[in-house]
C-alpha positions, 0 to 999 in steps of 0.5 A, spaced: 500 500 500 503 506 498 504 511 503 502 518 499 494 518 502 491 518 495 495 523 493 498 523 486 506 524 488 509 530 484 513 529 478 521 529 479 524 537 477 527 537 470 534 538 470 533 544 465 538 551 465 535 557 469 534 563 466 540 567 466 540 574 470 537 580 469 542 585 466 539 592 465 533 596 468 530 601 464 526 606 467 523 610 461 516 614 460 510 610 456 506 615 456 501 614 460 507 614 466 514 611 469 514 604 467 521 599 469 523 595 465 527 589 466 532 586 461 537 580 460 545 582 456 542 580 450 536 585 451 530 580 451 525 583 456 524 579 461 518 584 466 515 590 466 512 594 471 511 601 474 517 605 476 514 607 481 514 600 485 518 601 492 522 593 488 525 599 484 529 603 489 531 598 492 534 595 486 537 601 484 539 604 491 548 606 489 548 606 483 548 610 478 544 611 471 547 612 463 542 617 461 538 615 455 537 609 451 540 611 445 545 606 442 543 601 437 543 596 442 536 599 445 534 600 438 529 593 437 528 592 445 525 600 445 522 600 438 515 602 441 518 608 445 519 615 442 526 617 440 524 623 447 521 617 451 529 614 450 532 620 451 530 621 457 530 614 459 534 612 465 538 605 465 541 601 470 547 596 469 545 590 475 550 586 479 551 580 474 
């Protein structure tokens, strides 16, 4: 007699890789306010939520921002920010 109480036993976790780390948060206008995005190195959005989140001062509390997202690397990962919205754009480079 099996010893679970009827209770299906939960499949072993696969052996898959975890997602790499998030390496940029990008605090950028969306029109409608602040918003934070979240961003793997290669630029692959992972999350996005309001800036105004109390998650987001204590990730970024001692560092300090490069002002605008305007290099060629931001180009496909901001397509549907404005070209004022990026420049105005705040982005922090995450502890790896």
């Amino acid at each position: 007699m099996a010893q679970n109480f009827g209770i299906t036993v939960p499949a072993p976790h696969a052996g898959l890789p975890h997602r790499a780390p998030v390496r940029y948060l990008v605090v950028i206008d969306s029109g409608s306010g602040m918003v934070a995005r979240l961003f793997l190195a290669n630029r692959e959005l992972v999350n996005e939520f309001d800036a105004s989140a109390p998650e987001v001062a204590n990730a970024v509390a001692g560092l300090k921002p490069v002002p605008g997202a305007l290099g060629p690397e931001w180009d496909q990962a901001l397509r549907a920010h404005s070209l004022l919205e990026r420049v105005g754009a705040q982005v922090y480079t995450l502890a790896a």
